[in-house]
C-alpha angles and dihedrals in degrees: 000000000000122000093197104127129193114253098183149324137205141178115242136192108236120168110244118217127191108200145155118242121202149034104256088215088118156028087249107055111032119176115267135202114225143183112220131190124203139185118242084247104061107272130127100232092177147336128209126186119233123231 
């Protein structure tokens, strides 16, 4: 059993980009799609790939 206990949460407004990663001048670096979340300030808070 875990003892880990929620401090707070909050909702928070992040800007959601859709976007394609890559050259797709090789093997080695298709082009990807990716989902990227910034903050309203400017800042990459995460990236995840789409299938």
């Amino acid at each position: 059993m875990s003892n880990n206990t929620l401090i707070k949460a909050e909702i928070e407004e992040v800007i959601k980009v859709i976007a394609t990663i890559g050259s797709g001048l090789t093997q080695n670096d298709p082009i990807k799609e990716v989902t990227q979340y910034w903050s309203k300030d400017g800042q990459l808070l995460f990236t995840i790939k789409n299938s």
